[in-house]
C-alpha positions as CSV (number, residue, x, y, z in Angstrom):
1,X,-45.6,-13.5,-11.0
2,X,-48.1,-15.7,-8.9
3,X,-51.6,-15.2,-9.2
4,X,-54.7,-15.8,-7.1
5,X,-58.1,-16.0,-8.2
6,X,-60.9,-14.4,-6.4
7,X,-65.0,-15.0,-6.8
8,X,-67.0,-12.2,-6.8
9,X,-70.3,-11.9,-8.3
10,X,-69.6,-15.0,-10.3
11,X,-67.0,-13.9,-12.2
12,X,-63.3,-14.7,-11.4
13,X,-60.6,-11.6,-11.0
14,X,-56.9,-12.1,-11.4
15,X,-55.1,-10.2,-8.8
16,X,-51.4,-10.3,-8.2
17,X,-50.2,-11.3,-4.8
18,X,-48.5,-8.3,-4.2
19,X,-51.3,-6.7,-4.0
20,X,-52.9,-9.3,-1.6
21,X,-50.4,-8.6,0.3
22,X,-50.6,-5.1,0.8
23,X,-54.0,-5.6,1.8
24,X,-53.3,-8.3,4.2
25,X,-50.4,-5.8,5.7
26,X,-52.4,-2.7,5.7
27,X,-55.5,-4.6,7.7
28,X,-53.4,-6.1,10.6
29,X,-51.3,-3.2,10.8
30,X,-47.7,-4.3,9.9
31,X,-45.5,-2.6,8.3
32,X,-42.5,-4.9,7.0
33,X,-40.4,-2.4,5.6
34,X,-40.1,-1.7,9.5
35,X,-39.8,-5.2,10.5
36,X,-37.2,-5.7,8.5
37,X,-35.0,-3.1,9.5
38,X,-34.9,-4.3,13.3
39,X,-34.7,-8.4,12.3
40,X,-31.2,-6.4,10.5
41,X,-30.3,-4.2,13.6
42,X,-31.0,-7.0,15.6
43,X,-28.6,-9.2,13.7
44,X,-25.9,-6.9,14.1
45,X,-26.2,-6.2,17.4
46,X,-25.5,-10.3,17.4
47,X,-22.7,-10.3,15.4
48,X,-21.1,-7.1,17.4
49,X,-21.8,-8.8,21.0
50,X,-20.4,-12.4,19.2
51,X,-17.5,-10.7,18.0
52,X,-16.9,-8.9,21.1
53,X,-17.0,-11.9,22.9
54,X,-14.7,-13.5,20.4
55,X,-12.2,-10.9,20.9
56,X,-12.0,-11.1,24.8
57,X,-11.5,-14.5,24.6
58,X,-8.7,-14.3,22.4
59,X,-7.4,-11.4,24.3
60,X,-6.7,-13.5,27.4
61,X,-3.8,-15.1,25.0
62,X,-0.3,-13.5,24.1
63,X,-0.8,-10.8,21.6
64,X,1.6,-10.0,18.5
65,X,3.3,-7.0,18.8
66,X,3.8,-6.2,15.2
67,X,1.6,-8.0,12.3
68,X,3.3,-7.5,8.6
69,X,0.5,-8.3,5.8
70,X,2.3,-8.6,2.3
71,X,-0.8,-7.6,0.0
72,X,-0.5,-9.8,-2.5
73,X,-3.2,-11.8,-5.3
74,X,-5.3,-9.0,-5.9
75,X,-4.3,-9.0,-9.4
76,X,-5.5,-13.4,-10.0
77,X,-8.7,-12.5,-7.5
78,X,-9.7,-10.1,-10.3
79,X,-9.1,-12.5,-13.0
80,X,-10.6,-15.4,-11.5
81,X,-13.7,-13.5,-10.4
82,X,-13.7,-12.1,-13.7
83,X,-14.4,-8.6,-12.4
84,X,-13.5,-5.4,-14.1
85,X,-9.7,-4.2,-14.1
86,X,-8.5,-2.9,-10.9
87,X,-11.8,-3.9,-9.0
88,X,-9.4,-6.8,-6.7
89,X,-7.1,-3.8,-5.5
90,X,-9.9,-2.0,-4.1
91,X,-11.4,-5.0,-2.7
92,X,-8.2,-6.1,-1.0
93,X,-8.1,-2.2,0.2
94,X,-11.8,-3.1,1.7
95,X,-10.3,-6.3,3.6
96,X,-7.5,-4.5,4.8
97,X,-9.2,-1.7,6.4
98,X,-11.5,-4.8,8.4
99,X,-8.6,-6.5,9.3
100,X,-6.9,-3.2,10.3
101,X,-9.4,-2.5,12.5
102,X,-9.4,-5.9,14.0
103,X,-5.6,-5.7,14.6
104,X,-6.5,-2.5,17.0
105,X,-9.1,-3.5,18.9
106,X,-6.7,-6.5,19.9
107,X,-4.0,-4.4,20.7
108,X,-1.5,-4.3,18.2
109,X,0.7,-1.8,18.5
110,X,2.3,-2.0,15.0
111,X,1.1,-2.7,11.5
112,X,3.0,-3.1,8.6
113,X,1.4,-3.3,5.6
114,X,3.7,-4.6,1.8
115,X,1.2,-2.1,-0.4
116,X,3.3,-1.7,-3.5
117,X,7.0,-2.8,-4.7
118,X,9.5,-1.4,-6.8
119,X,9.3,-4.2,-8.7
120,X,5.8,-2.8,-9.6
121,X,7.1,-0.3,-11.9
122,X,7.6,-2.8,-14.3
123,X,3.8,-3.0,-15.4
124,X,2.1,-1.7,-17.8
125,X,1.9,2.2,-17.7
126,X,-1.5,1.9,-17.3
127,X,-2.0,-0.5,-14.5
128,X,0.8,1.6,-12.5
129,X,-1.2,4.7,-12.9
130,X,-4.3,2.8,-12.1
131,X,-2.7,2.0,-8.6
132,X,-1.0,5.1,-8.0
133,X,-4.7,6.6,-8.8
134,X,-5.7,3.9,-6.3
135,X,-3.8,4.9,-3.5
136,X,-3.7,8.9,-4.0
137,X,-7.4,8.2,-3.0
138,X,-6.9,5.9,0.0
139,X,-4.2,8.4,1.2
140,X,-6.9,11.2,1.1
141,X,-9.6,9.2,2.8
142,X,-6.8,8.4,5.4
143,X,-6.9,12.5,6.0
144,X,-10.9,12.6,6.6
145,X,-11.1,13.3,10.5
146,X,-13.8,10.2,11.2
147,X,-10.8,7.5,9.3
148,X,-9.9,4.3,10.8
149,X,-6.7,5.7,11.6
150,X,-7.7,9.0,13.7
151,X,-10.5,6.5,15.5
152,X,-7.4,4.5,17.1
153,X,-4.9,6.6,16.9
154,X,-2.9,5.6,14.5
155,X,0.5,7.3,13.1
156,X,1.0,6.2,9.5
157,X,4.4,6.1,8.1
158,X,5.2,5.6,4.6
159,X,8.3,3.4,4.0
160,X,10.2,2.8,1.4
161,X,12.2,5.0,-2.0
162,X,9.4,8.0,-1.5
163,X,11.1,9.8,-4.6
164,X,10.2,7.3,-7.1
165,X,6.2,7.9,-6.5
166,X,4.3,10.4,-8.6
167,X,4.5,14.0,-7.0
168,X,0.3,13.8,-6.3
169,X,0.8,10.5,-4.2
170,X,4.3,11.6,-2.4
171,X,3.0,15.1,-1.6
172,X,-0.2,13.5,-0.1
173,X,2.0,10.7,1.5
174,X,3.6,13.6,3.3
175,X,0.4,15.4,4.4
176,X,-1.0,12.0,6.0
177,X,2.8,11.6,8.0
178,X,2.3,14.7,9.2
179,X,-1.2,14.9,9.9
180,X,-0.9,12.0,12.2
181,X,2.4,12.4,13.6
182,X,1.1,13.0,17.3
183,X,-1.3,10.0,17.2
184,X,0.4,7.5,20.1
185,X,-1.5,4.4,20.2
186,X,-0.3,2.8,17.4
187,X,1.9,2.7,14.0
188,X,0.8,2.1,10.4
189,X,4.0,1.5,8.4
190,X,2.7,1.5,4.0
191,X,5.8,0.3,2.3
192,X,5.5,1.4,-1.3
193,X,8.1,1.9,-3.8
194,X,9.5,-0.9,-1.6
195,X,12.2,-3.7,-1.6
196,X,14.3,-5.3,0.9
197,X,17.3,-5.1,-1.1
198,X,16.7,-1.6,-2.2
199,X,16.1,-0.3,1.7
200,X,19.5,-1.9,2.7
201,X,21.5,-0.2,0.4
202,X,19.7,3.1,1.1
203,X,20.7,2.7,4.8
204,X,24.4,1.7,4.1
205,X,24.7,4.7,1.6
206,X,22.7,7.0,4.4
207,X,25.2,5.5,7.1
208,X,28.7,5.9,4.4
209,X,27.5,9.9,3.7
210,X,26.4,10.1,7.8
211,X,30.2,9.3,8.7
212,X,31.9,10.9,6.2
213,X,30.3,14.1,7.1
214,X,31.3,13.4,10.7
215,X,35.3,12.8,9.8
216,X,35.3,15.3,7.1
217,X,34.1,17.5,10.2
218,X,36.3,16.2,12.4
219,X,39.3,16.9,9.8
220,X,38.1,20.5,9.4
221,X,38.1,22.0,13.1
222,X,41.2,19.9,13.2
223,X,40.2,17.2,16.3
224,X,40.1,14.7,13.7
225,X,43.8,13.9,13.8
226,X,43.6,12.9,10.1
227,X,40.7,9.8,10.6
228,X,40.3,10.3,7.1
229,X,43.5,7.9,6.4
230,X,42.8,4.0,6.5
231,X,45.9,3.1,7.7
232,X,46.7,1.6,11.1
233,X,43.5,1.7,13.0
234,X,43.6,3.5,16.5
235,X,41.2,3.6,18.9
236,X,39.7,6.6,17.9
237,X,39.9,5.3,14.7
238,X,37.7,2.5,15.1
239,X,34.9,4.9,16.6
240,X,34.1,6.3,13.6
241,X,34.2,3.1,12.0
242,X,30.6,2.2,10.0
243,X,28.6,0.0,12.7
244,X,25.4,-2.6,12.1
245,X,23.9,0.4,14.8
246,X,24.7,2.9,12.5
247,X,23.0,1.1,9.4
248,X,20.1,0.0,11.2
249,X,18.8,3.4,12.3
250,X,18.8,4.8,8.7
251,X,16.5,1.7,7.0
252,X,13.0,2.5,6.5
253,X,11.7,0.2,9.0
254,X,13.2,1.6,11.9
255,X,10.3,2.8,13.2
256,X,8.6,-0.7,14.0
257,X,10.4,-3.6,15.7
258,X,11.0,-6.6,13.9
259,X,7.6,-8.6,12.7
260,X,6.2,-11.5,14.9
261,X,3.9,-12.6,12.5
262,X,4.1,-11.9,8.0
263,X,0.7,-12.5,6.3
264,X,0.6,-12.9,2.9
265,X,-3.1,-12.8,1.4
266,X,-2.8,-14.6,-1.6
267,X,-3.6,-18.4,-2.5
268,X,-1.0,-21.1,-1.4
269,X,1.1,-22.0,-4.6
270,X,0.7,-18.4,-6.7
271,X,3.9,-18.5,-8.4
272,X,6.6,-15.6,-7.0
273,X,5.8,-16.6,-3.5
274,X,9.7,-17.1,-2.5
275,X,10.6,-13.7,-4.5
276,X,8.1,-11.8,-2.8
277,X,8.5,-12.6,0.9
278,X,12.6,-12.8,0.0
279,X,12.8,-9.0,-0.7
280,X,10.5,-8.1,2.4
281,X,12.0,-6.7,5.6
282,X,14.6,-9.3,5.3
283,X,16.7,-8.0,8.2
284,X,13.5,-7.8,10.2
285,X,12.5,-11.3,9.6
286,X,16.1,-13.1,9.8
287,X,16.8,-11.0,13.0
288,X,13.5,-12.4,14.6
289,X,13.7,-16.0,13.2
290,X,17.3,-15.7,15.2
291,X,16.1,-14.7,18.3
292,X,13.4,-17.6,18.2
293,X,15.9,-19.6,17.7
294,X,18.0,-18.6,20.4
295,X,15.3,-18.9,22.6
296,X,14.3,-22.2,22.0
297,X,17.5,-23.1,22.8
298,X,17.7,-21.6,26.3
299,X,14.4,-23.3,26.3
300,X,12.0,-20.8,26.3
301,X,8.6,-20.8,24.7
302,X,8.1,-19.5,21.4
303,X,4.6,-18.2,21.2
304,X,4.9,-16.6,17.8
């Protein structure tokens, strides 16, 4: 603590200089308390009219019609920060709420957002009940009327093998679905209990059962002229044949259109990289790296 010496009546007096200070402040009148909560609103207002202007002037450029961000690193932030365990998840929730909310206010129709894999079961019991703990609690702030979500008008979807979540975190999965089912303005798709692989061979089993309760029907009322039989393909025949149409309407993702731009948050050269974006919306991302493609061979511009 500094210290000021003061002569009075020829002897010296240690006073602090906090209480110098206090003086000084109470005998010109300021009060800094109050001065320092507008040099703070003042700021703000700063940052909010920069940003703002930031955002036009992006704005006047093409914008992405659906952003994918594989969360990803939270695990080595914690590590390398040294933090306590599970602290990185709910800072990379923190980020991803900003960056959600930045993705809206430029007019982004449709989010996707990589939250947890199947692969992710393969933890420690511990650490998977710390997420699941994790994210029954995000879900239930995602329900409060003043969220991010109800602001912008945002219908959140969960994608991805619902069944293999704890009942808590499916049930409460379900109520936000439904809770913001009539929200129009944009789409939040949370894959969890997610992979690539695993959502293709949902939607070829959902496609196989979907047609073979159609012939079986067929066969039944007896208009089905036996299309049961795989021999010699008629015309009819090949109408109730399985079709990429037919597939693609039962995989989780059919909600969104395929991704213009993936985001993965953690550090260039964490190990897994090729893993993890390999077993994420792979028919998405191949589909929309053909049509680039395509059109940079007609000679058209790729913006994305």
């Amino acid at each position: 603590m500094c210290y000021a010496l003061l002569f009075k009546d020829t002897h010296f007096h240690q006073v602090s200089s906090r209480s110098i200070l206090t003086d000084f402040k109470s005998l010109l009148g300021f009060d800094m308390e109050r001065i320092r909560e507008r040099v703070i609103q003042i700021y703000g207002n700063l940052v909010s009219l920069l940003q703002k202007c930031i955002f036009c002037i992006l704005s006047v450029g093409p914008i992405p019609n659906h952003i994918a961000f594989i969360m990803d690193g939270n695990r080595r932030f914690t590590k390398k920060c040294k933090l306590m365990e599970g602290a990185g998840h709910k800072i990379g929730f923190s980020a991803l709420m900003s960056m959600l909310k930045y993705c809206y206010e430029f007019g982004v129709r449709y989010v996707t957002v990589y939250a947890f894999s199947i692969e992710n079961f393969k933890r420690s019991p511990e650490e998977v009940q710390s997420l699941m703990d994790l994210m029954l609690e995000k879900i239930e702030e995602i329900l409060k009327e003043q969220s991010i979500v109800n602001r912008y008008g945002v219908r959140v979807i969960f994608s991805g093998n619902l069944k293999l979540l704890s009942e808590p975190v499916r049930l409460a999965a379900e109520r936000a679905m439904l809770a913001t089912a009539k929200n129009s303005k944009a789409v939040l798709s949370i894959c969890v209990a997610y992979t690539s692989t695993n959502e293709i061979m949902h939607a070829v089993q959902e496609s196989c059962e979907e047609k073979w309760d159609e012939i079986t029907l067929l066969n039944s009322s007896g208009a089905g002229y036996g299309l049961i039989s795989l021999g010699g393909y008629e015309q009819d025949e090949m109408d109730h044949l399985i079709k990429l149409t037919d597939i693609e309407k039962h995989m989780y993702m059919a909600a969104a259109p395929d991704p213009d731009i993936i985001i993965r948050t953690s550090e260039d050269g964490d190990s897994g990289i090729d893993d993890r974006e390999n077993n994420f919306m792979t028919v998405g991302v191949l589909r929309a790296v053909a049509d680039d493609e395509a059109e940079e061979e007609d000679g058209g511009n790729v913006e994305f």
